[in-house]
Structure formats: structure tokens, C-alpha cells
C-alpha positions as CSV (number, residue, x, y, z in Angstrom):
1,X,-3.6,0.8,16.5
2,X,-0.7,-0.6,18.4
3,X,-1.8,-3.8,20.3
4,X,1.3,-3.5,22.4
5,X,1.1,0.5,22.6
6,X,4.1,3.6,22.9
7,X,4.3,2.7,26.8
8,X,5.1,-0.6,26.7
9,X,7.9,0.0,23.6
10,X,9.0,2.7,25.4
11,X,9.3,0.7,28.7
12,X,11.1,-1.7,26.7
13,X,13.6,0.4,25.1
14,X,14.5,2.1,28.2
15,X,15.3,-0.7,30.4
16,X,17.3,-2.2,28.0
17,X,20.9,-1.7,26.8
18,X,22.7,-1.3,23.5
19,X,22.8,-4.3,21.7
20,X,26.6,-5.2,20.3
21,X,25.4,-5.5,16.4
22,X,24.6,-8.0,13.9
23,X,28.2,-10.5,13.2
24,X,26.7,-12.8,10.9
25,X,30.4,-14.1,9.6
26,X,31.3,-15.1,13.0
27,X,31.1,-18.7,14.4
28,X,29.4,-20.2,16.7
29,X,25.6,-21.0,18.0
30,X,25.4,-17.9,19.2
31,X,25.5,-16.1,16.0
32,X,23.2,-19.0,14.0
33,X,20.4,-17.0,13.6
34,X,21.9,-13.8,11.9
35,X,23.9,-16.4,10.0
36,X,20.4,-18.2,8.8
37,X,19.1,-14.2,8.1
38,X,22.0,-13.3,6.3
39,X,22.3,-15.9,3.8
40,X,17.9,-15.4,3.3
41,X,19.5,-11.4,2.7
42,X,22.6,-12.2,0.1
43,X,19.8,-14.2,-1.6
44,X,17.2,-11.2,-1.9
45,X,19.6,-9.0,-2.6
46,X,21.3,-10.9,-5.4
47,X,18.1,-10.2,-7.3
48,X,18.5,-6.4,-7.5
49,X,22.1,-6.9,-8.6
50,X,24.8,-4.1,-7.2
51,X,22.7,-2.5,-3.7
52,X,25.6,0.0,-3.6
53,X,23.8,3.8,-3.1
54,X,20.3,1.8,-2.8
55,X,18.6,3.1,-0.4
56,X,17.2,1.0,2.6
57,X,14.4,1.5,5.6
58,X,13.6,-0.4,8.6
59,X,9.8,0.1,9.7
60,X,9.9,0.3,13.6
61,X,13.4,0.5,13.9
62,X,13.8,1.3,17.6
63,X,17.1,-0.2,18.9
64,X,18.0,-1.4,15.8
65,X,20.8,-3.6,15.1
66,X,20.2,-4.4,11.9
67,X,20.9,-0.8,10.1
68,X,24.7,-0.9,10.7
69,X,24.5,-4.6,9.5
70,X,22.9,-3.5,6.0
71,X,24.7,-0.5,5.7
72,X,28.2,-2.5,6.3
73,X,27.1,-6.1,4.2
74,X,25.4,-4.7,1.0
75,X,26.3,-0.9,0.8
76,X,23.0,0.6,1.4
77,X,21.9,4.1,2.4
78,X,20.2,3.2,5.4
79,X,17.0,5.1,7.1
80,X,14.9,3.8,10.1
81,X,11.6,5.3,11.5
82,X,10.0,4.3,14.8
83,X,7.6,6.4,17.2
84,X,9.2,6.0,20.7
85,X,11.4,8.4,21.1
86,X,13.5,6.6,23.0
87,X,14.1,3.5,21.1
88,X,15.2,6.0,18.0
89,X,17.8,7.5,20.5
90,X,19.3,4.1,21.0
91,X,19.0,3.7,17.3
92,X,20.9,6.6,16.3
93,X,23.6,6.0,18.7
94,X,24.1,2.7,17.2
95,X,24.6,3.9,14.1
96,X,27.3,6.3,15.7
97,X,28.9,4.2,17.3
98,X,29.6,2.0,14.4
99,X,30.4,4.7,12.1
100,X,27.4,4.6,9.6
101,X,25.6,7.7,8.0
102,X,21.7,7.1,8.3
103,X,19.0,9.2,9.9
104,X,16.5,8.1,12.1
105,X,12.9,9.7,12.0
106,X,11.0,9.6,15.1
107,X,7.5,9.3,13.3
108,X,4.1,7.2,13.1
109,X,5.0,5.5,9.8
110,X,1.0,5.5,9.0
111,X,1.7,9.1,8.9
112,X,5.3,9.9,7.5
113,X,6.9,13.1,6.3
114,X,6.2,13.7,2.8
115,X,9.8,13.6,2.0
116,X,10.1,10.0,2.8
117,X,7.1,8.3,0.6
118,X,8.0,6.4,-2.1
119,X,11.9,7.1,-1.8
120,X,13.4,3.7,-1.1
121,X,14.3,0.9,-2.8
122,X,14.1,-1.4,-0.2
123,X,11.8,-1.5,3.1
124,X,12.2,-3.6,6.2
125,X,10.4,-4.7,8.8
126,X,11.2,-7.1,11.8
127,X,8.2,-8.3,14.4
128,X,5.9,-5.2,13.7
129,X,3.3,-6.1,11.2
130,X,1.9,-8.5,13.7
131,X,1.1,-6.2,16.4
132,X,-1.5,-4.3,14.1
133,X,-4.9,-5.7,13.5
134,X,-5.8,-4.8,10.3
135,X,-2.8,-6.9,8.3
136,X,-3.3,-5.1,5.2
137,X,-3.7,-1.9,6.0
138,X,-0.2,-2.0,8.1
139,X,1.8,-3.7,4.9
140,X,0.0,-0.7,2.7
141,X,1.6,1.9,4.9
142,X,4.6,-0.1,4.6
143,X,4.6,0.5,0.8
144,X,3.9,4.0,1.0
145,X,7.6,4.2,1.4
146,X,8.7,2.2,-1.2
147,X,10.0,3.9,-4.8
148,X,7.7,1.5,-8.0
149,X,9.9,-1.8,-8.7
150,X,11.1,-1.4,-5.2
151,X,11.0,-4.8,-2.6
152,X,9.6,-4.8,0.8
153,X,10.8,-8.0,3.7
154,X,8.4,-8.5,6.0
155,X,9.4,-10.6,9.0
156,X,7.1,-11.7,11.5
157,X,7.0,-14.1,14.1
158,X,5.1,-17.4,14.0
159,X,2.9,-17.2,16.5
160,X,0.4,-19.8,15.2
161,X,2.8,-22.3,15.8
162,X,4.4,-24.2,18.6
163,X,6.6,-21.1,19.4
164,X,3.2,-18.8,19.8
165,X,2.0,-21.5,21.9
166,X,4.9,-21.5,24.1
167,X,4.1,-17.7,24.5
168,X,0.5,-17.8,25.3
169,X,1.3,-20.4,28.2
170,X,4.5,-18.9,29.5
171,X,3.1,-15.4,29.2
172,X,0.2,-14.6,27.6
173,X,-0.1,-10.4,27.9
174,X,3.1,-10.9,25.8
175,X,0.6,-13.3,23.1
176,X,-2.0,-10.8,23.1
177,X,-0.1,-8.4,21.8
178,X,0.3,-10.0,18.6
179,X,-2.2,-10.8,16.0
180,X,-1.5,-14.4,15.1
181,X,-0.8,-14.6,11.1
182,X,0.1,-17.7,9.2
183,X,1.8,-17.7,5.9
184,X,-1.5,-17.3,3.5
185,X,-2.5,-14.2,5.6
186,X,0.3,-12.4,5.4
187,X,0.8,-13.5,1.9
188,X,-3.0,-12.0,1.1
189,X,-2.4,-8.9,3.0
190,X,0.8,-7.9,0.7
191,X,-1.7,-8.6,-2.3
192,X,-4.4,-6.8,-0.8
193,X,-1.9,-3.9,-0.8
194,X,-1.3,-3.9,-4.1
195,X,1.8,-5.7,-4.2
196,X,3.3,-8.7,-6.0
197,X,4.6,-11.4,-3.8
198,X,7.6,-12.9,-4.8
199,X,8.1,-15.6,-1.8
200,X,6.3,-16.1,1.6
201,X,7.4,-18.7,3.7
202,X,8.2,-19.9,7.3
203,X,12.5,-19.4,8.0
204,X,14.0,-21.6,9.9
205,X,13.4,-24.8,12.0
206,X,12.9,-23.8,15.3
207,X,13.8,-21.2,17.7
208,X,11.9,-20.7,21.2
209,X,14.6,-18.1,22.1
210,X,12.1,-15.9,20.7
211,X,9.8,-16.4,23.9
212,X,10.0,-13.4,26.4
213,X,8.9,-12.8,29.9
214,X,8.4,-9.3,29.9
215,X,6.1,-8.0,32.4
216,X,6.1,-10.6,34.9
217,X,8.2,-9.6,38.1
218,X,11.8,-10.7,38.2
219,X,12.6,-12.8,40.9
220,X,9.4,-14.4,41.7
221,X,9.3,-18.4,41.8
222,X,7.2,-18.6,38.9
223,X,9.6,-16.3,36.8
224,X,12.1,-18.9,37.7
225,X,9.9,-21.3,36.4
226,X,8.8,-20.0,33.1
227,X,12.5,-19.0,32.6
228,X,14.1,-22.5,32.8
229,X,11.1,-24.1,30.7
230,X,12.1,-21.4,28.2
231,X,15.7,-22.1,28.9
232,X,15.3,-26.1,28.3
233,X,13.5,-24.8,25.2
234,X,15.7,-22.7,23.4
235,X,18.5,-25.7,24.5
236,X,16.6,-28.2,22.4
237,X,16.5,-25.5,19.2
238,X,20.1,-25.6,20.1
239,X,20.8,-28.9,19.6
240,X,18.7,-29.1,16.4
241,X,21.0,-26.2,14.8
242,X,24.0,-28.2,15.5
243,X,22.3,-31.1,13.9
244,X,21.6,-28.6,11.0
245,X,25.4,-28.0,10.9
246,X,26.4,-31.5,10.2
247,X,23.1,-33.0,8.2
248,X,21.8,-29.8,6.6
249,X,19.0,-27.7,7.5
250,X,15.7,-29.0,8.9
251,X,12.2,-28.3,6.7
252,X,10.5,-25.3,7.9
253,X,7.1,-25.8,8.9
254,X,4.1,-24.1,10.4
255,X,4.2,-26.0,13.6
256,X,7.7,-25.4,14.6
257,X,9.2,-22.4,13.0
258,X,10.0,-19.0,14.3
259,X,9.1,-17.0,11.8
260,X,7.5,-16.3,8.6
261,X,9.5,-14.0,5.8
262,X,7.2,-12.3,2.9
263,X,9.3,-11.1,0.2
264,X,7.0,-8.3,-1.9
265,X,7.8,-6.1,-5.1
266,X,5.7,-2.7,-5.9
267,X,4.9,-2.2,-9.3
């Protein structure tokens, strides 16, 4: 089961707007972090040699930005599924509106449409994992959609770090809804689902951008509050990208990064 739940996706989705796209070749701090993604992509990707025709999903795809961006980069036949309806609406429009053919299936992907199992070559997955509590059993419904020899990317936040931490003090409903999962887990719940692991790692240095206040009323002096602190914090991951631009990147670690990436292969 969903720790966070349809209703609170759905409340989500349908406050919130459509999201411009993924520019990874632009400049600029506010672009770093699809820049740090797409370089960890180009990588990947290298590996299968020409993605042209491949086909790609995105496990919980609502709102997706990321579909146009794989569909325009590497050439891929994109797909997303996602069970709030109206996070697959946005999804779909986004795809419209920047001129890319992919369908989006508003389905539980622990119970898809037989048509989709085992027909990509590459599955997805950004910040969902997490929210289930049986690891395993989420990454094994992952693969059901995966063709043998094809790669699954799992990307999750770090919430046993300093950036979970942050979370759980600024807003901890927002913490509960994620299982916490350092890098061995997730690493042992792609093997426990039958899959070779290729690379699992933390990505990137730092990035308490990441930390939301959703649910706590706008407006209200601690909202204020919580907002600057996470303000002042995502400044400080700022200023250690711009270091990162003139003295190379910064280790990732456990304690500070935002994320942990899980590269997979079915056989």
C-alpha cells in the first residue's frame, strides 16, 4: 500500500501547475540538477548503445517532466503509468504540448494491463519506491514491465540522511510517508527481485531543495518559518554547486546526499 495514498497525490497534482520541462543543456543553478541527472542518463544509456526505437516507462509518472526529456535526448518510445487520474491528465498534456507521441495508462502498476508486461527496455522510476513498505515487492512489480536484458533506474530520495532529517523536523507527515532506505537496502531489494545490480549509489552532494511543506497551512508564522530554514538550506546546496563548478564535484555520501540511484538489469 501507498504510505502517502490516491488523495494526497491527487491533492497534489491538482493544486499544482504544469511544470515547463526538463532543459538540461541550459545554464545556470537553476538547471544543475537535471544537468547532474543527465550526465548520470548519457552514462546509462551509453551502455545499451543506439536507444533510438527503445522503448522507455516511467513508474508513477503523474506530472511528468521527464517523458518529453527522454523522448527528445535519447530517441525513446516513451510510456508512463500512474493511478491518479489527474496527475496522468497533466502528464499527457505535457507530452502534447511538447510534441511527443507516448501514452499514458492510468493504472495500479502492481496490477498492469497485460499488454504492458515485459515490453520495455528500459523502466523508470523517480521518488516512488520509497513510499511502499515492502521494498522488494515494489522493485518486483517494477520488473514485471521490463522485456529480459532490459535495465530498470530506480531513483529515490535519501531520507536517512541529513536531507530526511531536515524533513522529519520541518514537516514530519511529509517523513512518514516515506520508508527510509539506505543504499544496501535498496540494493538487496533489486536482488531480492531477481535482478542483477549493476550500480547503487547516493547522486549528488547535497540538495535540501528536495524538502517540502505540504500540508501545513500557508500563511501561518510557522510556515514562514520552516520556509526560510528551508530557504537558507537549499542556499547553502547552492553555494556548494557553484564550488562544484569551479573545483569539481563533491563526494557523495550517506549523510548529505539527496538521493540514491540503483541501476538494475533483468536477465
Amino acid at each position: 500500500m501507498d504510505k502517502a495514498g490516491k488523495k494526497y497525490w491527487d491533492n497534489a497534482w491538482d493544486s499544482a501547475v504544469l511544470p515547463s520541462g526538463w532543459s538540461p543543456l541550459k545554464h545556470g543553478l537553476r538547471y544543475y540538477i537535471q544537468k547532474q541527472f543527465h550526465e548520470y542518463f548519457k552514462r546509462v544509456f551509453h551502455s545499451l548503445g543506439s536507444v533510438a526505437g527503445k522503448k522507455l516507462i516511467e513508474i508513477g509518472c503523474a506530472r511528468s517532466e521527464t517523458l518529453p526529456y527522454f523522448a527528445k535526448e535519447f530517441g525513446f518510445e516513451v510510456t508512463g503509468i500512474d493511478y491518479s487520474e489527474i496527475g496522468c491528465k497533466m502528464a499527457q498534456a505535457i507530452l502534447e504540448r511538447e510534441g511527443i507521441k507516448g501514452t499514458v495508462f492510468c493504472e495500479d502498476f502492481f496490477a498492469p494491463s497485460d499488454m504492458l508486461k515485459e515490453q520495455f527496455d528500459v523502466v523508470v522510476s523517480f521518488g516512488v519506491a520509497e513510499h511502499f513498505q515492502d521494498t522488494a515487492e515494489c522493485i518486483s512489480a517494477f520488473s514485471r514491465f521490463l522485456k529480459p536484458g532490459g535495465i530498470i533506474i530506480t531513483s529515490i530520495p535519501n531520507m536517512v540522511g541529513m536531507v530526511g532529517y531536515t524533513q522529519k523536523i520541518i514537516n514530519r507527515p511529509i517523513f512518514d510517508m516515506h520508508v527510509p532506505i539506505d543504499k544496501e537496502t535498496l540494493l538487496s531489494a533489486h536482488e531480492k527481485a531477481s535482478l542483477k545490480v549493476l550500480d547503487c549509489n547516493y547522486f549528488m552532494s547535497t540538495n535540501f531543495g528536495i524538502c517540502n511543506l505540504n500540508g501545513i497551512s500557508v500563511g501561518k508564522p510557522v510556515w514562514y518559518i520552516k520556509k526560510i530554514i528551508i530557504a537558507m538550506l537549499a542556499r547553502l546546496s547552492m553555494v556548494a554547486w557553484l564550488l562544484e563548478l569551479k573545483v569539481g564535484k563533491f563526494k557523495a555520501t550517506e549523510l548529505i546526499s539527496p538521493y540514491i540511484n540503483c541501476l538494475a538489469r533483468k536477465e
